[in-house]
C-alpha positions in Angstrom: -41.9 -54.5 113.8 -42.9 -56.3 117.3 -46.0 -57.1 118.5 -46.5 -54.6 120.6 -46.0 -51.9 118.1 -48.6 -53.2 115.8 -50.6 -54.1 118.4 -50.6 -49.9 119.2 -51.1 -49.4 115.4 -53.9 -51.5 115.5 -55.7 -50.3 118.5 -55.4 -46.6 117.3 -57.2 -47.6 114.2 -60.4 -48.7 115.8 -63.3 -46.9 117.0 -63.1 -45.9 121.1 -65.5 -47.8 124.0 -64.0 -50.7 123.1 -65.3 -51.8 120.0 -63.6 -53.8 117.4 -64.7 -52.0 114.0 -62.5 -49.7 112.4 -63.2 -45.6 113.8 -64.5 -43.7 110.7 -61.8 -41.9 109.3 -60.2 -44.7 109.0 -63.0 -46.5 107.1 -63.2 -42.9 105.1 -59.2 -43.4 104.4 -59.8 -46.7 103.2 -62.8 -45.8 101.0 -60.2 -43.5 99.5 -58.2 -46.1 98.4 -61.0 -48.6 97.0 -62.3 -46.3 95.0 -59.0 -45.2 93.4 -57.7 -48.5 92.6 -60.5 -49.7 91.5 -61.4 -46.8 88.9 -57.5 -47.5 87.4 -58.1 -51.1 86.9 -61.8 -50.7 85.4 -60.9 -47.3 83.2 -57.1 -48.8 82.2 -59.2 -52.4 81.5 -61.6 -50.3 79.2 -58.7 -48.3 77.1 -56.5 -51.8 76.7 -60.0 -53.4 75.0 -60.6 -50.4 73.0 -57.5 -51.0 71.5 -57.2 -54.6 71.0 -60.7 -54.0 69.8 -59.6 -51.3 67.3 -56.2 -52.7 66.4 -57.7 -56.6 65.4 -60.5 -54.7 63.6 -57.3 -52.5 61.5 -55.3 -55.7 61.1 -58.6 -58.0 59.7 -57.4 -56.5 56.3 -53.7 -55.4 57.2 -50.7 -58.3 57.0 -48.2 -58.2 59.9 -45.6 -57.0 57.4 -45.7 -55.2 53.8 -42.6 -55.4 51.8 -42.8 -52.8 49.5 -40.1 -51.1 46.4 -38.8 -47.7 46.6 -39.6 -46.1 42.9 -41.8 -43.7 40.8 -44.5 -46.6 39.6 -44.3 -48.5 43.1 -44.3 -51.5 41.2 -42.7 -54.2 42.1 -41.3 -56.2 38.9 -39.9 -60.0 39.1 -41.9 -60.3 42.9 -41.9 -64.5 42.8 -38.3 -64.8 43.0 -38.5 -62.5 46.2 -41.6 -63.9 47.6 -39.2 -67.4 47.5 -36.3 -66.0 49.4 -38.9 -64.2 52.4 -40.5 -67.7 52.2 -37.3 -69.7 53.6 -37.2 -67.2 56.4 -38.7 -69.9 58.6 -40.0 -70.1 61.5 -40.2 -66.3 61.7 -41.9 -66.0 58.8 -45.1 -68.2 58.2 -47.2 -67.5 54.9 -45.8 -64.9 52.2 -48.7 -63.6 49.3 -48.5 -60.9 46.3 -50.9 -57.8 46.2 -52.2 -55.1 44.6 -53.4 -51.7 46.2 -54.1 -48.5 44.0 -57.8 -46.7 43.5 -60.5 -46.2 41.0 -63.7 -44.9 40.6 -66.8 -47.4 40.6 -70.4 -47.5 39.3 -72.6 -49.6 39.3 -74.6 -48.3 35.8 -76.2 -45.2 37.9 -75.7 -41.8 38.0 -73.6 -42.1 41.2 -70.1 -42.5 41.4 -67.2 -42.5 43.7 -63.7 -43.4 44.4 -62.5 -46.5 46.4 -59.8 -48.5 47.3 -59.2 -51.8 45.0 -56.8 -54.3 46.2 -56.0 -57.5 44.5 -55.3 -60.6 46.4 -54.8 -64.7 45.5 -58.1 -66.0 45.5 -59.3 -68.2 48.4 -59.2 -71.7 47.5 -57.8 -75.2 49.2 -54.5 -75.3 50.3 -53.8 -71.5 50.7 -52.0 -70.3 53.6 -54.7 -66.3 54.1 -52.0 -64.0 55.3 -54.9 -61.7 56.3 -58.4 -62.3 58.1 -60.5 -60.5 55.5 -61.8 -64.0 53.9 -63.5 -64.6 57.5 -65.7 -61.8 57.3 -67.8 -62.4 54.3 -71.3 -62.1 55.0 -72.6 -62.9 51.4 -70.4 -65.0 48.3 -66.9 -65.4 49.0 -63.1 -64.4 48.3 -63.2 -67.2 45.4 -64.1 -64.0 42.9 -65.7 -66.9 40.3 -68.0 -65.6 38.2 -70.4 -67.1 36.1 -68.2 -67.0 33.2 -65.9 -69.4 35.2 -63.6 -67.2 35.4 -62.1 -64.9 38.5 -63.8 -61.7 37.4 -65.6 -60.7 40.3 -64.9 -58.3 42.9 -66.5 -58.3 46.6 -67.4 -54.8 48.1 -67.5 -53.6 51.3 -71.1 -53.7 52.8 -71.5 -49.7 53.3 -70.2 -50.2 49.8 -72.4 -51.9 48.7 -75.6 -50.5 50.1 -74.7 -47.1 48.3 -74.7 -48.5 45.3 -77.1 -50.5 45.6 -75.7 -54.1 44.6 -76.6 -57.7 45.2 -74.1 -60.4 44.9 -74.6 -62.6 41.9 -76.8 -60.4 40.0 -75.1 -57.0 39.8 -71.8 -55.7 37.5 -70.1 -52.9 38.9 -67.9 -50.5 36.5 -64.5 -49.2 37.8 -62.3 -46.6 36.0 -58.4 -46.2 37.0 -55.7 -43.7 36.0 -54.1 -47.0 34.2 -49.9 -47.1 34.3 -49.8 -43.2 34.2 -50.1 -42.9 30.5 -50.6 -39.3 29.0 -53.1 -38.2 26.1 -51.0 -36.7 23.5 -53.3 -34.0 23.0 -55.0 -32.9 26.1 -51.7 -34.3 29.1 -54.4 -36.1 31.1 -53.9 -39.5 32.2 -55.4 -41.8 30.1 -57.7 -43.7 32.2 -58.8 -47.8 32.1 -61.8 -49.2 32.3 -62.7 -53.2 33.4 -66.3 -54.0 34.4 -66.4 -56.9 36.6 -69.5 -58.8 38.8 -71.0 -58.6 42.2 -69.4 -62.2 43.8 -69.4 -60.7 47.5 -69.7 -58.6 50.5 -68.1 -58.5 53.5 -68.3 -56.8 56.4 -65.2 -55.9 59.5 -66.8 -53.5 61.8 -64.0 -50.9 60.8 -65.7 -47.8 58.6 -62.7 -47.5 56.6 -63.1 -51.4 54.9 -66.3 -51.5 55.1 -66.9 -47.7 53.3 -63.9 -47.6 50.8 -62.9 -50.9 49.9 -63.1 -53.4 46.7 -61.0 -56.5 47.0 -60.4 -58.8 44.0 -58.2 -60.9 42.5 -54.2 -60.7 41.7 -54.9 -60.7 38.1 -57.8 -58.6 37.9 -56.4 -56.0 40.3 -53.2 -56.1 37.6 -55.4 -55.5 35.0 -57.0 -53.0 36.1 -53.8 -51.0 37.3 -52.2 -51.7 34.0 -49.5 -53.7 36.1 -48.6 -56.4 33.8 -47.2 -58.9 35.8 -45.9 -56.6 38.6 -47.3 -56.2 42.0 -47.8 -53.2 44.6 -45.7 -55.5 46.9 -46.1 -58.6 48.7 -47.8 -59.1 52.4 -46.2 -61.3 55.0 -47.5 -63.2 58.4 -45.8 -63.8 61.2 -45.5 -66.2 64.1 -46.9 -63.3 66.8 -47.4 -59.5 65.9 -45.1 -59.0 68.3 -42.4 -60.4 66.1 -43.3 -58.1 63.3 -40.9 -55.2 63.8 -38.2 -58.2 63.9 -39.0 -59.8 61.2 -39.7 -56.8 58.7 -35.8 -55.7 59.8 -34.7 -59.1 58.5 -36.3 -58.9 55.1 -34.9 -55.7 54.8 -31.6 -57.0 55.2 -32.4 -60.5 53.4 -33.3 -58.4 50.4 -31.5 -55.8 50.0 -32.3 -52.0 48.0 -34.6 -51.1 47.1 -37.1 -52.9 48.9 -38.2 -51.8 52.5 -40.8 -52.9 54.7 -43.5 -52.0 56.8 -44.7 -53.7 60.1 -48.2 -53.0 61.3 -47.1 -50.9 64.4 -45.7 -48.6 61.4 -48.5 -48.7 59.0 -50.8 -47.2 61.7 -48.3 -45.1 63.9 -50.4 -42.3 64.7 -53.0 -43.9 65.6 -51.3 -46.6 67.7 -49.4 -43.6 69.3 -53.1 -41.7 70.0 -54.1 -44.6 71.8 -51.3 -44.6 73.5 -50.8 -41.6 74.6 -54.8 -42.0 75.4 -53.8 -44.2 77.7 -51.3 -42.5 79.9 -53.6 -39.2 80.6 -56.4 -41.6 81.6 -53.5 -43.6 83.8 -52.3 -40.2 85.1 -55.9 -38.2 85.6 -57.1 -41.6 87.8 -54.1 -41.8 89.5 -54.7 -38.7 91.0 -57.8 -40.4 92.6 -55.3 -42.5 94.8 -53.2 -39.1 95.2 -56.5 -37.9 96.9 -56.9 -41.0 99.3 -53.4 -40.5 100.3 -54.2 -36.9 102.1 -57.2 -38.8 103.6 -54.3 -41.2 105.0 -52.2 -38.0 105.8 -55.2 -36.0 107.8 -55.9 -39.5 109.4 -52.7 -40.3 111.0 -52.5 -36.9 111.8 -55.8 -36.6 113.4 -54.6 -39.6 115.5 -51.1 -37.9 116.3 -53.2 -35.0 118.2 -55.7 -37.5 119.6 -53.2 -39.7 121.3 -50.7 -37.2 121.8 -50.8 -37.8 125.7 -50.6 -41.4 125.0 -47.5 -41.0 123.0 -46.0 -39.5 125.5 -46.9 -41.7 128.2 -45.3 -44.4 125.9 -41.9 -42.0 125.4 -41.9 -41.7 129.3 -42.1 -45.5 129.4 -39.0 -45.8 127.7 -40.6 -46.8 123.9 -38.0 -45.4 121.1 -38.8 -42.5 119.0 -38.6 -45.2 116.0 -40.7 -47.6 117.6 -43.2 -44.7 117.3 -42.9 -43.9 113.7 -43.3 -47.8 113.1 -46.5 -47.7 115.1 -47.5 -45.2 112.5 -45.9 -46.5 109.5 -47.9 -49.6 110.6 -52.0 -47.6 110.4 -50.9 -46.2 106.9 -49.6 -49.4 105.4 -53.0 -51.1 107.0 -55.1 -48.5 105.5 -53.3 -49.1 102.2 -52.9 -52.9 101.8 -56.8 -53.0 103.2 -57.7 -50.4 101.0 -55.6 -51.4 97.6 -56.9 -55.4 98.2 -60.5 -54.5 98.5 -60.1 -52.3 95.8 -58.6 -54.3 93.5 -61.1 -57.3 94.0 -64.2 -54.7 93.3 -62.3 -53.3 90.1 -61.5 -57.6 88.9 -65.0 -58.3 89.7 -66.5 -55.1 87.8 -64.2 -55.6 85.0 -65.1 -59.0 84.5 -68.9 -58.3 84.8 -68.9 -54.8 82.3 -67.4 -57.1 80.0 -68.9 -60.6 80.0 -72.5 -59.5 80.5 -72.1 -56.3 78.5 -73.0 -53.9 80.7 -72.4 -51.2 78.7 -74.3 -50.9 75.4 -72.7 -48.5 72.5 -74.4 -48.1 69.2 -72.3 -50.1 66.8 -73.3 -47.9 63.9 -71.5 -45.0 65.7 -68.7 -46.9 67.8 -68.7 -50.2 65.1 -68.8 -52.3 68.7 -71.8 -53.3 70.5 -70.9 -52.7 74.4 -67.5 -51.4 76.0 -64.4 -54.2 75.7 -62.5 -54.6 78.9 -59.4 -56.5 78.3 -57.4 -56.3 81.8 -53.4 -56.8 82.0 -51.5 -58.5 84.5 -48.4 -56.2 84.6 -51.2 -53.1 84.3 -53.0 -54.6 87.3 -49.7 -55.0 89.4 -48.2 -51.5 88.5 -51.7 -50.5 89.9 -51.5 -52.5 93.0 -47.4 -51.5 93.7 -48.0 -47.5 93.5 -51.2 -47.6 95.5 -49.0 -49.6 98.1 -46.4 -46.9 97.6 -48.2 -43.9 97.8 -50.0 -45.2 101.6 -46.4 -46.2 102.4 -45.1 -42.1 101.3 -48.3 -40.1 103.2 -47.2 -41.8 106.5 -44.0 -40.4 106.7 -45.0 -36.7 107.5 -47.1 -37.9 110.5 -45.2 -40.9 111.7 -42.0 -38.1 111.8 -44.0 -35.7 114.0 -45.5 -38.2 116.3 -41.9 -39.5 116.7 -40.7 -35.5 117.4 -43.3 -35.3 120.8 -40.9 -34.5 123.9 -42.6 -37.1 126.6 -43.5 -34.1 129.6 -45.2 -31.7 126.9 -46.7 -34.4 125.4 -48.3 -35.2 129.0 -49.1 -32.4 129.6 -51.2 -32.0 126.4 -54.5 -31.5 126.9 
């Protein structure tokens, strides 16, 4: 493009009599395009923190990886000499511990009971290498489980948990019942349940309803007690160096060990959800994009608008000997200005808003609802430039229509337009 073209392009942007500021539908075309880019990156800044948000909240109390056995009981028998082999899997892999998930029903000596979630875990103490993040958020006792007794008998409850029952740490015993290893009465054919009463140490507290409602952590042993285990295991939990080595890994084991163990990476232990969000995502991507969609007619009417203003100008140019495609550049030249002004502008007011909603939390949520105080924004680099590269794009597309029929004007009607 020469000088002289963009020169054109620039002086059929501006306002007539001379003045230097933009002409108002150009200002209107550009105010098209702020506001468009700048929803995407606020809105698609808001969904990526509500799901780092959500997904660091799920994985507080979820490993990276589960290896599991395929199997009627779901047990897994002789789980040290396998912990061992996942162990040498270094670098990928970096701590490997033993668990114990299954349910009871607990009481704490009233009338009320319910079911919950039990899972047994090694007891925190110096030198252990947490595979989870669920010994960070105890807000009373700790994930020691030692009891007055001096022994590990104690169990830590979620706090919703605990405030149903009505419990205090270091003073309370809570009862829990289990189906046991599946044995059958003789008599009746029910399962023959097990009983273990065990004290208050703890509560702890996530944010995420579904830890904080259902769940009873205590340790290994206890947990195989109660299940009727023995010295078997539900299956063992594994950390990684990133999550984002987890589906890796967990495809490794699987080969490293062999049938019938399989494993699960976190991506797969909350698929649907992780797919919701997802999926979330893209409508909210698509429905806002159509904002930018909208400012591209306001460049289309625009450069049309010009086309019949200057029409006898164009042709007085054609008559001067100026190519048809040194027309369509003059053109091509308003609509990428009225992009690039409006998708820069734009993307500094959505950076700027972004960065404000979320360090001065703007917007306040009630965390007993939402179990977060004020909307996350978390905004991506590569979200950021996809936003920025189909903004560009779509003011490059809508100045193809008009820059074609400007370029089409036959120099003596054009002149004679009036």
């Amino acid at each position: 493009m020469t000088k002289l073209e963009f020169a054109i392009a620039w002086r059929y942007l501006r306002s007539r009599r001379g003045s230097r500021l933009l002409s108002l539908i150009s200002v209107i075309a550009i105010g098209g395009v702020i506001v468009g880019v700048s929803a995407l990156i606020v809105i698609i800044g808001v969904m990526n923190g509500l799901q780092s948000d959500l997904r660091d909240k799920i994985l507080i109390g979820s490993p990276d990886i589960r290896v599991l056995t395929y199997g009627e009981d779901m047990a897994m028998s002789g789980w040290q000499k396998e912990r061992d082999r996942v162990r040498r899997m270094k670098p990928a892999v970096v701590a490997v511990s033993p668990f114990v998930h299954s349910q009871a029903i607990i009481s704490s000596g009233h009338q009320y009971k319910e079911g919950v979630f039990f899972m047994g875990i090694e007891p925190d103490e110096p030198g252990l290498n947490p595979v989870t993040r669920i010994r960070t958020t105890a807000r009373a006792g700790n994930f020691t489980f030692g009891t007055t007794d001096g022994k590990r008998r104690g169990v830590v409850l979620g706090i919703r948990l605990a405030e149903r029952l009505n419990v205090t740490p270091g003073i309370d015993t809570v009862t829990m019942l289990s189906a046991g290893n599946g044995k059958m009465d003789p008599v009746t054919g029910a399962p023959l349940p097990h009983m273990e009463r065990f004290e208050v140490t703890g509560i702890f507290e996530t944010g995420m309803y579904e830890y904080d409602d259902h769940y009873v952590f205590m340790s290994l042993a206890s947990a195989q007690q109660l299940a009727e285990l023995g010295d078997a295991v539900t299956g063992l939990e594994v950390l990684t160096r990133t999550r984002a080595d987890a589906p890796t890994t967990a495809r490794a084991i699987e080969d490293t060990l062999g049938f019938p163990y399989r494993t699960e990476d976190w991506q797969a232990q909350n698929s649907s959800l992780f797919h919701a969000l997802k999926l979330e995502k893209f409508g909210m991507t698509f429905i806002l994009l159509l904002i930018v969609l909208v400012a591209a007619f306001n460049i289309v009417s625009t450069l049309t608008m010009v086309v019949t203003d200057k029409t006898r100008e164009i042709g007085i140019l054609r008559a001067m000997g100026m190519p048809a495609r040194s027309i369509r550049r003059i053109f091509f030249a308003q609509g990428v200005v009225i992009g690039i002004v409006g998708t820069l502008a734009g993307l500094m007011l959505g950076l700027f808003a972004s960065v404000v909603i979320d360090r001065y939390k703007l917007i306040a949520l009630d965390p007993s609802v939402y179990f977060i105080d004020h909307l996350p924004v978390a905004t991506q680099a590569l979200d950021v430039a996809m936003i920025v590269l189909a903004s560009l794009l779509i003011a490059a597309l809508a100045t193809l229509y008009p820059s074609r029929q400007a370029a089409r004007l036959f120099p003596v009607e054009a002149i004679r337009h009036e």
